[in-house]
Structure formats: structure tokens, C-alpha cells
C-alpha positions in Angstrom: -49.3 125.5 -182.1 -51.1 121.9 -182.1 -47.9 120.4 -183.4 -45.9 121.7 -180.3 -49.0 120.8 -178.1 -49.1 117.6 -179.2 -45.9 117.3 -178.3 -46.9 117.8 -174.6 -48.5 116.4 -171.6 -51.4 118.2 -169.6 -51.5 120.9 -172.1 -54.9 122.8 -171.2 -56.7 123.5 -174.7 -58.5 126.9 -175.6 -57.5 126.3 -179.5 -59.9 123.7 -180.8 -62.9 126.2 -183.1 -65.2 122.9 -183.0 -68.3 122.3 -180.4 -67.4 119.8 -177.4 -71.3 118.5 -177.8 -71.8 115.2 -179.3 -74.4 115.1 -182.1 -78.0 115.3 -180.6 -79.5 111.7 -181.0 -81.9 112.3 -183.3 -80.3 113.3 -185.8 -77.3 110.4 -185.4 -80.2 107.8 -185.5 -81.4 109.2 -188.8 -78.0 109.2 -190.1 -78.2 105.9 -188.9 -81.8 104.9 -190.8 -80.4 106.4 -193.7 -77.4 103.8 -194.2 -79.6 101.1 -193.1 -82.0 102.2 -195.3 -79.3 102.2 -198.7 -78.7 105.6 -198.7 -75.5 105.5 -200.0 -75.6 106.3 -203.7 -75.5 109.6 -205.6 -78.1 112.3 -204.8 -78.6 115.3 -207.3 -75.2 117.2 -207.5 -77.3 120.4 -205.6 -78.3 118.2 -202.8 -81.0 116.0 -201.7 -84.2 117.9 -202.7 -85.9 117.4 -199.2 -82.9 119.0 -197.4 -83.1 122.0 -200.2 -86.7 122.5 -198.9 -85.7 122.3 -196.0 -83.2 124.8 -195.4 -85.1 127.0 -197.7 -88.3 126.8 -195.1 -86.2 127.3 -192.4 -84.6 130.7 -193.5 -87.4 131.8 -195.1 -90.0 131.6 -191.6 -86.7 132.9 -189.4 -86.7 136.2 -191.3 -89.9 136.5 -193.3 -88.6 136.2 -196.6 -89.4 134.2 -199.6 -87.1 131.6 -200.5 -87.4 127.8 -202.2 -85.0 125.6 -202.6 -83.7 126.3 -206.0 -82.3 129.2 -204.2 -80.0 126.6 -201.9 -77.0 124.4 -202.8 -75.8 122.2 -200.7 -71.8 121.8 -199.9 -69.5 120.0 -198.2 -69.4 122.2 -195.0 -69.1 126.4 -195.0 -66.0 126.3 -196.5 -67.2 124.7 -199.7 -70.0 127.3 -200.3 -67.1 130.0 -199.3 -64.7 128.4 -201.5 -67.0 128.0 -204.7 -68.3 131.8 -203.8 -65.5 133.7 -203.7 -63.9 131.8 -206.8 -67.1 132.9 -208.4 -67.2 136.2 -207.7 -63.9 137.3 -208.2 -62.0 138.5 -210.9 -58.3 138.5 -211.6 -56.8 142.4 -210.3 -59.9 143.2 -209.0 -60.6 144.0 -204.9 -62.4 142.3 -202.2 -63.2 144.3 -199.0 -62.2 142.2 -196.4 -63.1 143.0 -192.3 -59.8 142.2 -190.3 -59.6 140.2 -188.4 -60.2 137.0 -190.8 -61.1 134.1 -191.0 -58.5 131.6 -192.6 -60.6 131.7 -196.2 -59.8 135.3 -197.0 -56.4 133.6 -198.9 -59.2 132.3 -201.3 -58.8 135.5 -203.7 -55.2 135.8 -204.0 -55.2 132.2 -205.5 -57.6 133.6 -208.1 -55.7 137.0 -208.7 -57.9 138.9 -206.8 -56.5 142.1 -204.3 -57.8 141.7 -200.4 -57.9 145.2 -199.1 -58.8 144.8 -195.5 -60.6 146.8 -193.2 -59.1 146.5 -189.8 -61.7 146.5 -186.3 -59.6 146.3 -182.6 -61.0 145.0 -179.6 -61.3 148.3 -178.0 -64.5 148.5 -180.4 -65.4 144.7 -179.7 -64.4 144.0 -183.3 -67.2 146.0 -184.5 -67.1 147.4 -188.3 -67.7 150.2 -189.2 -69.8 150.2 -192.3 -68.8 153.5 -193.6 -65.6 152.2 -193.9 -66.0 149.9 -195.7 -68.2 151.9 -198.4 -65.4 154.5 -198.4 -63.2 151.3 -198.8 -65.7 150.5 -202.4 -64.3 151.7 -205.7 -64.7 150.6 -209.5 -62.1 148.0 -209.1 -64.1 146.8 -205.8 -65.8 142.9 -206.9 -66.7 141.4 -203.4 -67.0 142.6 -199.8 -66.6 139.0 -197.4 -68.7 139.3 -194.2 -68.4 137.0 -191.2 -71.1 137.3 -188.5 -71.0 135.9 -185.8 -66.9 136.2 -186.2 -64.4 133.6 -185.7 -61.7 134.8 -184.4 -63.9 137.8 -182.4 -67.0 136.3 -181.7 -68.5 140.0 -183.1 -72.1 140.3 -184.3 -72.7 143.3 -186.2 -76.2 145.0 -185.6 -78.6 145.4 -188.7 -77.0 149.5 -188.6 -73.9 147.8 -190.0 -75.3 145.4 -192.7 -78.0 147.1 -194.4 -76.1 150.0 -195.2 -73.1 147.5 -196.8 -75.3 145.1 -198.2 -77.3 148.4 -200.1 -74.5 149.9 -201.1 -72.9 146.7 -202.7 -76.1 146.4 -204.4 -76.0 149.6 -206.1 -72.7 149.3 -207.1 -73.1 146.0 -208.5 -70.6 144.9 -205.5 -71.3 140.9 -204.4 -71.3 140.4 -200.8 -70.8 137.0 -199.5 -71.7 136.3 -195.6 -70.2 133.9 -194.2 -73.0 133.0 -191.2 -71.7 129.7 -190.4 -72.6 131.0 -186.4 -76.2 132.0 -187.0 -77.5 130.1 -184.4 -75.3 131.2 -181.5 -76.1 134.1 -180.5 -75.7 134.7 -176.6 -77.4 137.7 -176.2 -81.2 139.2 -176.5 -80.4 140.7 -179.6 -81.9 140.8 -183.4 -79.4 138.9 -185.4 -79.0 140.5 -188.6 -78.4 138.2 -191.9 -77.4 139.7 -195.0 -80.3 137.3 -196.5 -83.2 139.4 -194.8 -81.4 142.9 -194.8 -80.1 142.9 -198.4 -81.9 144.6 -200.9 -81.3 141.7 -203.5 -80.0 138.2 -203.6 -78.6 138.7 -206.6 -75.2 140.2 -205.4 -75.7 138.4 -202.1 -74.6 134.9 -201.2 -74.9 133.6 -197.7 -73.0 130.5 -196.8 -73.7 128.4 -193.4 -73.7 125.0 -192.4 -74.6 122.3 -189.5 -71.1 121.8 -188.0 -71.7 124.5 -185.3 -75.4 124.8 -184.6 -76.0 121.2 -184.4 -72.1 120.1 -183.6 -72.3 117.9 -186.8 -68.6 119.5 -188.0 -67.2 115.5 -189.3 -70.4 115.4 -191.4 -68.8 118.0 -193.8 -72.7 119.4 -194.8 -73.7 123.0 -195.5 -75.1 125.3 -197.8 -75.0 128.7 -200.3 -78.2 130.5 -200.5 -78.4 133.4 -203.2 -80.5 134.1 -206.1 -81.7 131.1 -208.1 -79.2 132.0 -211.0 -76.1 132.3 -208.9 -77.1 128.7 -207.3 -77.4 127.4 -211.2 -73.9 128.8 -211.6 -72.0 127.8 -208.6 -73.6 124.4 -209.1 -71.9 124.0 -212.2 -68.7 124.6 -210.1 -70.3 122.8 -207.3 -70.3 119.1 -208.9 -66.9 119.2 -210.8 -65.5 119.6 -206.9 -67.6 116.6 -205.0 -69.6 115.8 -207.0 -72.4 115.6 -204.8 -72.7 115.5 -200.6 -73.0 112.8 -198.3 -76.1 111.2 -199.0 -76.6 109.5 -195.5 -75.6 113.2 -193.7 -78.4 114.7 -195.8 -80.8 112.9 -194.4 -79.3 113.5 -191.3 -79.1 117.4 -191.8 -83.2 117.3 -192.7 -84.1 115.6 -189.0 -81.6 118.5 -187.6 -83.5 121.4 -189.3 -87.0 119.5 -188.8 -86.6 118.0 -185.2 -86.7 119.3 -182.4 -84.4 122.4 -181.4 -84.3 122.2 -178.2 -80.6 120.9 -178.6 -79.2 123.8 -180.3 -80.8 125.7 -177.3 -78.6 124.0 -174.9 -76.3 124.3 -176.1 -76.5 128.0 -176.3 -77.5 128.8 -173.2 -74.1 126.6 -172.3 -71.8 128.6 -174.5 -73.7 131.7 -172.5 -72.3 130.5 -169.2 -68.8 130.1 -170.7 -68.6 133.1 -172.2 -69.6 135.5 -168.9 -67.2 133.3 -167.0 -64.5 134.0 -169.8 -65.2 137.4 -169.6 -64.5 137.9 -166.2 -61.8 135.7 -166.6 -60.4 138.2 -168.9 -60.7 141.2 -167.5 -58.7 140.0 -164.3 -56.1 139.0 -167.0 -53.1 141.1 -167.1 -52.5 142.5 -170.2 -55.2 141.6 -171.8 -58.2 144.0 -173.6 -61.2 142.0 -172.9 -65.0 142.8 -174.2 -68.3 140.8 -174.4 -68.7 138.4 -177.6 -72.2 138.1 -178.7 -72.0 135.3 -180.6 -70.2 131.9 -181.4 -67.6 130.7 -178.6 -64.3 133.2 -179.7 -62.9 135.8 -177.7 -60.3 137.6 -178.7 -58.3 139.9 -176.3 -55.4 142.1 -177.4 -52.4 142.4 -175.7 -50.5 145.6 -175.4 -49.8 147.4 -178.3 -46.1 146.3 -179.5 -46.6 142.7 -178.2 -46.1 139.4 -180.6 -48.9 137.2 -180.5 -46.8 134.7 -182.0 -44.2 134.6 -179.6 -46.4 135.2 -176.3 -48.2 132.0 -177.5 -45.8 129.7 -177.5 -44.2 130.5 -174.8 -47.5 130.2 -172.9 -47.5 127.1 -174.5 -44.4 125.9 -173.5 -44.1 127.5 -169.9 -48.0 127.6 -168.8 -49.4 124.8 -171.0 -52.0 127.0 -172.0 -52.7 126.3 -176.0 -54.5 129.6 -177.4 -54.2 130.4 -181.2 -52.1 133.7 -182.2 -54.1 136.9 -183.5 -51.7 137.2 -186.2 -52.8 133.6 -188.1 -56.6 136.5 -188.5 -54.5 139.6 -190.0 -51.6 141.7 -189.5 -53.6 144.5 -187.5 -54.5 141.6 -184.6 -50.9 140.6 -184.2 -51.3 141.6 -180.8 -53.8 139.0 -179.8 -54.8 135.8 -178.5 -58.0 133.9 -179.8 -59.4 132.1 -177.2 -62.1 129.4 -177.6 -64.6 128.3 -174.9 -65.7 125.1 -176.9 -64.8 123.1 -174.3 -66.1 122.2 -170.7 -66.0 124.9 -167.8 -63.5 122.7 -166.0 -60.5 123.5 -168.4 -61.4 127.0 -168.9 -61.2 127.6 -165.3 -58.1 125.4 -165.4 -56.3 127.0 -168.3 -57.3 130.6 -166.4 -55.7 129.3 -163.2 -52.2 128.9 -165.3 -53.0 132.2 -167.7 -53.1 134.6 -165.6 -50.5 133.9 -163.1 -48.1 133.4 -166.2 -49.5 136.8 -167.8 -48.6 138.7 -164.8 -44.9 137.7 -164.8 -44.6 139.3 -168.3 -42.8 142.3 -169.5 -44.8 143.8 -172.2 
């Protein structure tokens, strides 16, 4: 899709999965201080200890639980911490429970010898899992269970109702589940948002991957984290510095001032990614064709089409004949083949812009 966009003139973009923000100043000018400052040499291979303790007090005084920073590594981005978990925690011929749609990392497992058996959600049920599904889905060959709340491509938060009962169930069976929260912080709705760190019974089956790319639109500084038991951290760091090493110094320094400093940024830009989504929404439901529902979280939506149709096809030839650029449903599992994800990461003009050619387009098709 981007390689036929780019391509193109005046294509109208609701592809890109990255904030439109720019990087609150405070935290550019200590990125800044840190270079100026000589902060350019090797840290400790499991990240700078201030931004360990850091991380650590922040999770622990959002949900109440006790946490230090031996129980935090920091990576290069989510998909590090994903990448280094799920190579961790899963074994050759075993199974990982997967919720469908996916994001891209759920390949991670195959390339270990590991069997993905997925457990689809529609958008009829606004992507919601069902959790008893996925503990009928557990077995004796069952190693892992991936989680991704808020979900890219869905934009779904699942209520504590769904987590807790996984997350115990995993624990009794000596299942690990990895939650993949890189969308913590943007939630659009008055809700509790429920992390597998506060409603697990143990950290020692659960790891919980995030990072800054999203909450504080620092995605080029490549800087997250794993948070599980202090024993898993020791092991995955082992991994950790035969990969990079260590972080980017500077951007550590940068990533304490963001978890530190004032937060009034990160609720900005929520309560902008709020707007877009109830205008999306509406958007949506005057689409023709289209399945629409209300995203609590991150800046996804993804609509089906009618059953039968190719995501695939129907996107390029949006593409092509609306200049519209969405991503297929297909690229997130075979079961969503007969979607669109949509991202509102980008300013209201060029939603309502890319709307104005959807729609029209939508309603010449044949489905």
C-alpha cells in the first residue's frame, strides 16, 4: 500500500499507526541536555537505572502494586520487549493463543517453531474477546497466550471481566501471558483500564511490554520496556544485551523527564484522539458497507466490510480510484480479511477529506 501511494499525488493518508504530535518540549530539551551533557556512552545493558526507577514508580502508583526497578528492562521500543518475550517464552511445537486480529509480531513464534492458534473477535462484538475462549483454547501443549490492549488494528480495550479470568487461568496452568500495552495511555473513554500487571495473580508467568512512542509521540527514539518478575527480567536481559547491547543513552534521559514531567501533554493529546475518534465514528456509520463500532482506545478503527469482500483488493482500488490509503484487514489475520484499518493519527482536516472521497467511492461498489 505505501509503495503504490508513494507512487501518487494527493493521496489522503489514514495508514500511518504513528502520532501526528511532535515530541512535547520538555522532554526534546532533555534529550537535548543529555548530549550536551556527554551522554553518549554505554549505560548498563538493562537501562539507565533512573529510568528503571522510574517506570517502575510509575506503574506501581497507577495501579497500586509493588514494583522496583529490577522488575523493568529497558528495550529498544515495544517490539523489542515483544520480540525478546515471546522468543523467551516459547518452545519449539508448542502453542501460543493468539486474539485475531493481530498485530504484525504474532509471526514472532513460527520463527522459533512455535504453533499460533488464534482466537478470532469480529467487529460486530467491537473486537472484544471472549475470555472463555480462549481458556477453552488452553491445553498441555498451550506455552503463551499474546494480549494486546488497547488493539492495533481494533482499537479494543478489554474490561478487567476479560483479563483476570485469562491472566488466572494462565497462572494455574503454568501458561505465560505477555501483554502487549504499548496503548496504555490512550484510553478515550471513562473507563478502568485493565493491565495484566495489576489483575494478574503473578508476574511470574506475566510479562507486560510498553513503551514511549505512543503516549509521549517519541516513536524515532526506539525506547520502551518489559516489566515481569525480577527473574524473567534477569533472563531476558541476558538475551536483551547480545541484541543492542544497551539503549540510547541520550533517549533515556529523555524518557525519565517524559514519565517525571508534566503530563499534561499526553492529556492533549487524548482528549484530541477523542474528537477524531467520535467524528470517525460517525463517519463510519454513514459509510456504506462498512460495520462500524466505538474504539476505546488508541487511534484504530477497524470496520468490516460485507462478508465475502477482499480487503485486499477493495484497498487498492480505493487507493488507486479514491486516493484514500487505508491498510487491509487481512495484513491482522485471515478472519478480518474483510476489513479496513483505519487510523485517525492525523489532523481532522484529512480525515474529513479522505471521508469526503470514501464514502462516495464506497457507495458505487458492488459487494
Amino acid at each position: 500500500m505505501f509503495n503504490t501511494a508513494s507512487t501518487m499525488e494527493d493521496v489522503a493518508h489514514l495508514s500511518i499507526g504513528q502520532p501526528d504530535f511532535p515530541t512535547p518540549r520538555h522532554i526534546v530539551e532533555a534529550h537535548i541536555k543529555a548530549l550536551q551533557d556527554g551522554q553518549t556512552r554505554y549505560e548498563l545493558d538493562a537501562g539507565l537505572p533512573s529510568l528503571r526507577d522510574a517506570i517502575a514508580s510509575f506503574y506501581a502508583d497507577r495501579y497500586d502494586i509493588e514494583l522496583d526497578a529490577e522488575n523493568v528492562l529497558v528495550t529498544t521500543g515495544c517490539c523489542q520487549a515483544l520480540y525478546i518475550a515471546l522468543t523467551a517464552a516459547v518452545n519449539p511445537g508448542k502453542e501460543i493463543i493468539i486474539a485475531e486480529p493481530y498485530f504484525v509480531l504474532s509471526h514472532i513464534p513460527r520463527t522459533v517453531g512455535a504453533i499460533p492458534r488464534y482466537v478470532p473477535t469480529t467487529a460486530e462484538s467491537g473486537y472484544q474477546l471472549d475470555p472463555q475462549a480462549v481458556i477453552d483454547a488452553m491445553s498441555d501443549k498451550t506455552c503463551a497466550v499474546m494480549l494486546l490492549s488497547p488493539g492495533n488494528p481494533t482499537g479494543a480495550v478489554y474490561p478487567r471481566e476479560t483479563i483476570e479470568p485469562i491472566c488466572g487461568a494462565a497462572a494455574e496452568r503454568g501458561i505465560t501471558v505477555i501483554s502487549d500495552e504499548v496503548y496504555d495511555r490512550l484510553i478515550l473513554d471513562d473507563i478502568d483500564y485493565a493491565s495484566a500487571l495489576k489483575h494478574s495473580p503473578t508476574l511470574n508467568n506475566t510479562i507486560v511490554a510498553s513503551s514511549f512512542s505512543k503516549s509521549y509521540s517519541m516513536a524515532g527514539m526506539r525506547l520502551g520496556w518489559a516489566i515481569s518478575s525480577k527473574q524473567n527480567i534477569v533472563d531476558m536481559q541476558r538475551m536483551h544485551m547480545f541484541v543492542s547491547t544497551c539503549e540510547h543513552t541520550a533517549a533515556q534521559y529523555a524518557g525519565v523527564a517524559a514519565l517525571t514531567g508534566d503530563q499534561t501533554c499526553v492529556e492533549e493529546m487524548v482528549a484530541e484522539y477523542r474528537r477524531r475518534r467520535d467524528r470517525v465514528v460517525e463517519f463510519v456509520e454513514q459509510a456504506p458497507g462498512m460495520t462500524a463500532y466505538r474504539p476505546q482506545g488508541a487511534f484504530f478503527i477497524m470496520p468490516s466490510l460485507p462478508p465475502g469482500a477482499d480487503g485486499f483488493d477493495v484497498a487498492m482500488r480505493m487507493l488507486k480510484e479514491a486516493k484514500v490509503c487505508t491498510i487491509p484487514g487481512g495484513t491482522f489475520g485471515e478472519s478480518c480479511n474483510n476489513a479496513l484499518r483505519i487510523s485517525y493519527a492525523t489532523r481532522m482536516e484529512l480525515i474529513e477529506e479522505a471521508f469526503e472521497r470514501m464514502i462516495p467511492w464506497l457507495a458505487k461498489q458492488s459487494f
